[in-house]
N, C-alpha and C positions, 0 to 999 in steps of 0.2 A: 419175213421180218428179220432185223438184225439187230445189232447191239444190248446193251444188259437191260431188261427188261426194270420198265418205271412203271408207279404207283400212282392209281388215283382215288380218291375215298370219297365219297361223299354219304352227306350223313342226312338221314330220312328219305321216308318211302312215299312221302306227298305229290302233288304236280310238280312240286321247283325241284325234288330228287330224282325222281323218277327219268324227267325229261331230261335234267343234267346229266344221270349217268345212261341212258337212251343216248346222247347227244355225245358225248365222249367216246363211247365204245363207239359209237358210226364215225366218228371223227379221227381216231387212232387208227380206223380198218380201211379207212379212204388215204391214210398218209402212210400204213402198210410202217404204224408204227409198233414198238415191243412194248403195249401198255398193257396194263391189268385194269378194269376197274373195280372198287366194290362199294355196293350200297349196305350201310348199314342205319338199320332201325333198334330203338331203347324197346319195342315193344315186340311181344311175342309177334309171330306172322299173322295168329287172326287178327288179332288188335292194329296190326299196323296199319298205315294209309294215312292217319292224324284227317283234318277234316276235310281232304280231300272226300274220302269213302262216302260220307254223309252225305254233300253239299247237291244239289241240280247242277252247280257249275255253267250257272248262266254267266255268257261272255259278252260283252259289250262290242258286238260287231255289227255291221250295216250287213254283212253276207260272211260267207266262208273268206271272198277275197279279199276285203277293204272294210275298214274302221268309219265311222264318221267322219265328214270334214272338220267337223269344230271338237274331234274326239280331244286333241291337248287341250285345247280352252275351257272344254268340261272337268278337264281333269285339274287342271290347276284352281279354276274356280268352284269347285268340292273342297279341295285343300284349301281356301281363303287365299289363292296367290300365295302360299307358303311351301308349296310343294316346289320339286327342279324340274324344271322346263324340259330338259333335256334327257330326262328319267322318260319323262311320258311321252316325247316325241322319237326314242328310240321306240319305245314299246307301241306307238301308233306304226311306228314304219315295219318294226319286224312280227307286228301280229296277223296278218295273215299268211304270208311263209309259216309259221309255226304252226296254226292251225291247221292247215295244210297237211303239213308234214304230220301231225298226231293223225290225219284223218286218213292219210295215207297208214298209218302203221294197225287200220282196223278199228275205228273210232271214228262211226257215223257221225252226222249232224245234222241238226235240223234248224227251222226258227219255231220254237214255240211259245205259244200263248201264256205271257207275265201275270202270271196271278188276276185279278182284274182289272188291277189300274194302267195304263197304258203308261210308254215313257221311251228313253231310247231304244230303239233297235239293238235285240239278243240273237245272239245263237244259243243252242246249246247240244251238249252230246246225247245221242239216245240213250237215255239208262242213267245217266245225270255220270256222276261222281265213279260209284262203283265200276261204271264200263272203263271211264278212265283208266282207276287202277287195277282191273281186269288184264285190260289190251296192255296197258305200257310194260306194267309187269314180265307180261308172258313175252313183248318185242325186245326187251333190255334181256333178260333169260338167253333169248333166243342172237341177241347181237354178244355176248359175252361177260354179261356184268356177271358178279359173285354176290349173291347174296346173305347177307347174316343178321338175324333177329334176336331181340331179347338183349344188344348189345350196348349200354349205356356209355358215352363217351365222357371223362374226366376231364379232359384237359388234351390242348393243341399244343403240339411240341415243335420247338421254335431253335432251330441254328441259323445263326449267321445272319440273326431279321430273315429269314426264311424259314417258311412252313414246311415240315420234314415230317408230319404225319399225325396220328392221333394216340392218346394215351386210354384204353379205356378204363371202365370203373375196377377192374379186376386184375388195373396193374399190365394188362396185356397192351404195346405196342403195336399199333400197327403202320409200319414206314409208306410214306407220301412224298410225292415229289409236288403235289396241289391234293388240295383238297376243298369240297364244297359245300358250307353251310347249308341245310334244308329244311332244319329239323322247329319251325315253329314256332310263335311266338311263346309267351308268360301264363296266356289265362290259365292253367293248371299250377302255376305254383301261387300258394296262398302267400308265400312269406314277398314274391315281387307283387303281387295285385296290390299289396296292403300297403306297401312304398312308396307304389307310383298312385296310388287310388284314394289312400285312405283312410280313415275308418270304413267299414263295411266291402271295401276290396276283394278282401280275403275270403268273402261270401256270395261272389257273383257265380249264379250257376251256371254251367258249361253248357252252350247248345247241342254239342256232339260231345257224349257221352268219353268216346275216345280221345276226345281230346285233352284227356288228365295227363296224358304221356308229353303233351305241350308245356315245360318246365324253362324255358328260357334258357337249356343249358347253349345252347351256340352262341346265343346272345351274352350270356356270362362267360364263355371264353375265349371269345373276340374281345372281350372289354378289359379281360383281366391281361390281352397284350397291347393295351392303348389304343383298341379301334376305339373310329367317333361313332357319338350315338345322333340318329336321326328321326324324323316324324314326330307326332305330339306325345310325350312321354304316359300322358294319362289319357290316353284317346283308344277309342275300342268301338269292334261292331259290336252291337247288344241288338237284339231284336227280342218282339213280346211272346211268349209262348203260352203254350196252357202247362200248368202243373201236371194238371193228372194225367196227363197223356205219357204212355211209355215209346212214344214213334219217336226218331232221328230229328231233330232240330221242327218242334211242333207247332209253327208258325201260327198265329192267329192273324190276323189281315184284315179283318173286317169293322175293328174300332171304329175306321175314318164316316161307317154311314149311321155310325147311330151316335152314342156317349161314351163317358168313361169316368166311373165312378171309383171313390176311396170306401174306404167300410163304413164313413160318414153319410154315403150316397151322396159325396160332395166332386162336381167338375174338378178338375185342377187345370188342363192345357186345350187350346184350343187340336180336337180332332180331326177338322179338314184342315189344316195349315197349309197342308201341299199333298202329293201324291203317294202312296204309303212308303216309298221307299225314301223318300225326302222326310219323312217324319217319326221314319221306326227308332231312330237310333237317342234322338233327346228324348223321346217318349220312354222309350226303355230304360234309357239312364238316370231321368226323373224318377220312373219308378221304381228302382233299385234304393239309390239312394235319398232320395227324400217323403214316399209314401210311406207312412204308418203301416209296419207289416209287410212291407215290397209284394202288396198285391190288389189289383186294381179290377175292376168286372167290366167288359164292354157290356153293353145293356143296348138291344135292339129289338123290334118288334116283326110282325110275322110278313111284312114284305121286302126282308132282305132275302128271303128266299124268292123272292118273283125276281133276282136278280140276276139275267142269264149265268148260269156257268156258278155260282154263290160259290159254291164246294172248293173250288179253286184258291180262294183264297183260305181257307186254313188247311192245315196239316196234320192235325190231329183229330187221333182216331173217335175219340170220345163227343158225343153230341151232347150241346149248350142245355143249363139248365132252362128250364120251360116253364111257366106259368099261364095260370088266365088271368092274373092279376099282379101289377107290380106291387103289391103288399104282400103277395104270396111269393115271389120272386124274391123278394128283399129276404125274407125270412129262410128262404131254400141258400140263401149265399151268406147269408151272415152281415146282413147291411142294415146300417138304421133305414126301419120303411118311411119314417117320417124326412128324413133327410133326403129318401131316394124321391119320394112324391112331390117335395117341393124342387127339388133342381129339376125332373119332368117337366113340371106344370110351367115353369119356367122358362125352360127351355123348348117347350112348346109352344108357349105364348110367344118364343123370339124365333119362332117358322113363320114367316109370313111371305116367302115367296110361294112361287107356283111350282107344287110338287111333279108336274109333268117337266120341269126340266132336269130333273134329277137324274146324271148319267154319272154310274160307280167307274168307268174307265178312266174319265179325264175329270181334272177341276172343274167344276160346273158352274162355279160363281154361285150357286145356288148358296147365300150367307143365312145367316141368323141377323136380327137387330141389331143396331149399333152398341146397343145399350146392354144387349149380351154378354158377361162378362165369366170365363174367363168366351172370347168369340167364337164363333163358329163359322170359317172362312167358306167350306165348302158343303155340301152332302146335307143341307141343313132341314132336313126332312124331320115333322112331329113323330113321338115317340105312341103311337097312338091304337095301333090294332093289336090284339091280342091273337096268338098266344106271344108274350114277351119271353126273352133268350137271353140268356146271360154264358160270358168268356169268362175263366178266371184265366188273369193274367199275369206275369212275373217278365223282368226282365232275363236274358240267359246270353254269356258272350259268344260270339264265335271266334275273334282273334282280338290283337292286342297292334297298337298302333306304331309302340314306342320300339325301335330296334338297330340293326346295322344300316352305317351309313353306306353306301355302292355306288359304283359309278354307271356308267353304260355298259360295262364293260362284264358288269355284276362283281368286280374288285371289291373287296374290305377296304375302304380307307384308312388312315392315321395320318391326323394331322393334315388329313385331304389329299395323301399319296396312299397311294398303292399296296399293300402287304406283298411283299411275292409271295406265289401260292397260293392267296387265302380269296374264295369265292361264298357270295352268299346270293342268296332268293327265295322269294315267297314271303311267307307272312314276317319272319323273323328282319327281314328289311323295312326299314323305317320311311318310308315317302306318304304317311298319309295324316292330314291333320283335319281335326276337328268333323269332318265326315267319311267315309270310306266310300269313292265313288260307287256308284251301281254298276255291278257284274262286271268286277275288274277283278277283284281277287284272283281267283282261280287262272283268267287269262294272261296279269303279270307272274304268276307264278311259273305259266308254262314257258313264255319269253324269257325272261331272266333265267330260268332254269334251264333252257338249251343255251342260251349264251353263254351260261358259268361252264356249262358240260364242253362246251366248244373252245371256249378259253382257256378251261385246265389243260386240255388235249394239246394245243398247241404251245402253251405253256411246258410244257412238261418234251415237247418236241425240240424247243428251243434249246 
């Protein structure tokens, strides 16, 4: 190597960091350039990972090689046609190279079995999340990155409209020739949820635990140099959990084949509307903000266990309360029994297809009555054998929608041009409105995040 040795920073230990600074150090060691990289995390090293560590890190792939054909059309039609065309068609092109390459660096894959409702075709890594930041770790370690935890970043320092490095919270400079945003969306800061959200914002409980160290600080200083902002400002994954469970992001998944009760015993949204992963996200958003108490009881009876594989769809440790009677049930969860007995009887009276068609994979068509109300479009099996099972359930975020605008290129815009030096990716990037496609997160995170890795590198070569 030759010449005065340049600086690359990037900031969090997630998939869009990780693989950015993975992607740089191999990128500077292939152009036999004088780079440094380093990864810095706000959060001690156990802590760190943000919701990486947590997630299965299901990928929206047809195989290791090749995406769906219709993967941009899925992706724009999730976003309502408000997403960029050319975000999701770089990331349909450059997603199996990447995966690839992670699986190359020790980081198996498999296709496994989606909870129980069927839907596009996943990969995902053996060991979900943790193997991710296991392996990439130990390959960035081992390709030259530097790394340092527990180190809060203040503020992007900026000459000449160029980005020359990072300021951290302790006053300590650290000089860049590029550096790469990584570090996550808002849902851990109370004071943005409550901006972008609302009343009750500043109260949405975190899926991954870890992820309180997700503060929007990237997001607040790209904006405080006139980056634009992108994606739906007040848009977020939410999915239903159970409270009592102390597991990692404690999914509950099994609403869609029974009901779903307020402490009224009152329906509020139809539960088969579509597949769970088409329904988790306004279910959980209704139930945050507009149920009395943000918490809601799935209520099912004793042949959702004849349903191969049942266990699959939840996450948490803790087993449904149980009754032989729904008056006994009502009273074991804190529910009017008389409210819960009549939406039952109800709602059993509006079963009247043939329960042999009932299949928990796919939409079954199997409805409830017309006259159903709120309906029951799928799964619509009586509430009838004992012992009866009750979820509590809460809504809980896993990330935040609203963030940096990017190019292909994973560039910060202003103004729709370029920052020089300044790269971002993952969650803290804004391409997603009003739903967040199915098992895309974690995969645009690893794309974007070698591309910014690969950009700075030669960036900084230039």
């Amino acid at each position: 190597m030759s010449g005065k040795t340049k600086h690359i920073v990037v900031v969090g230990q997630g998939a869009a960091g990780l693989s950015a600074a993975l992607a740089a150090a191999e990128e500077a060691r292939a152009g036999n350039l004088a780079t440094t990289v380093t990864l810095i995390d706000k959060a001690p090293e156990p802590e760190a990972g943000g919701n990486t560590r947590f997630t299965p890190s299901y990928m929206r792939m047809a195989a290791v090689d090749r995406v769906e054909p219709s993967f941009v059309h899925d992706m724009l039609e999730a976003t309502r046609f408000r997403g960029d065309e050319q975000y999701f068609a770089t990331l349909a092109h450059h997603a199996p190279a990447t995966v690839q390459w992670i699986a190359a660096h020790g980081v198996p894959f498999h296709q496994p079995v989606y909870y129980l409702a069927k839907g596009p075709p996943r990969i995902q890594p053996v060991g979900g999340g943790e193997t991710i930041h296991r392996e990439l770790t130990r390959a960035a370690r081992e390709a030259g990155v530097i790394f340092r935890f527990g180190c809060a970043v203040q503020s992007l320092v900026i000459e000449s409209g160029a980005v020359r490095g990072v300021r951290l919270a302790d006053g300590e400079m650290l000089s860049a020739a590029a550096v790469v945003l990584a570090c996550g969306g808002f849902q851990g800061n109370r004071e943005m949820m409550r901006e972008h959200f609302g009343a009750g914002g500043e109260a949405v409980p975190l899926l991954a635990p870890r992820a309180h160290f997700n503060t929007g600080d990237g997001i607040r200083m790209a904006l405080d140099l006139g980056a634009d902002f992108s994606g739906e400002r007040d848009g977020m994954h939410i999915e239903p959990v159970d409270p009592r469970s102390n597991n990692q992001a404690p999914v509950v998944l099994l609403y869609p084949y029974g009901i779903v009760v307020d402490r009224n015993g009152q329906r509020f949204f139809d539960e088969g509307a579509g597949l769970v992963h088409e329904t988790w996200e306004h279910f959980s958003r209704h139930l945050h903000f507009s149920v009395p108490g943000r918490v809601a009881f799935a209520i099912l009876d004793a042949r959702v266990r004849q349903i191969p594989d049942w266990q699959r769809a939840t996450r948490s440790e803790v087993p449904p309360h149980e009754a032989q009677t729904l008056a006994e049930l009502a009273r074991m969860i804190g529910v009017d029994a008389d409210g819960l007995a009549r939406t039952v009887a109800t709602y059993n009276a509006a079963c009247r297809g043939d329960p042999k068609a009932f299949d928990a994979t796919i939409c079954d068509g199997l409805a409830g009555a017309p006259d159903l109300l709120p309906p029951k479009s799928n799964w619509a099996r009586a509430i009838a054998e004992p012992p009866f099972l009750a979820w509590p359930l809460i809504g809980a975020i896993a990330y935040t929608f609203g963030g940096l605008a990017t190019n292909a290129k994973a560039r910060v815009l202003r103004g729709g041009i370029a920052i020089p030096g300044l790269y971002a990716a993952g969650e803290m990037t804004g391409h997603f409105y009003d739903t967040a496609p199915n098992a895309v997160s974690v995969l645009r995170a690893f794309v974007f995040g070698r591309i910014a890795g690969r950009e700075a590198a030669a960036f900084v070569r230039a």
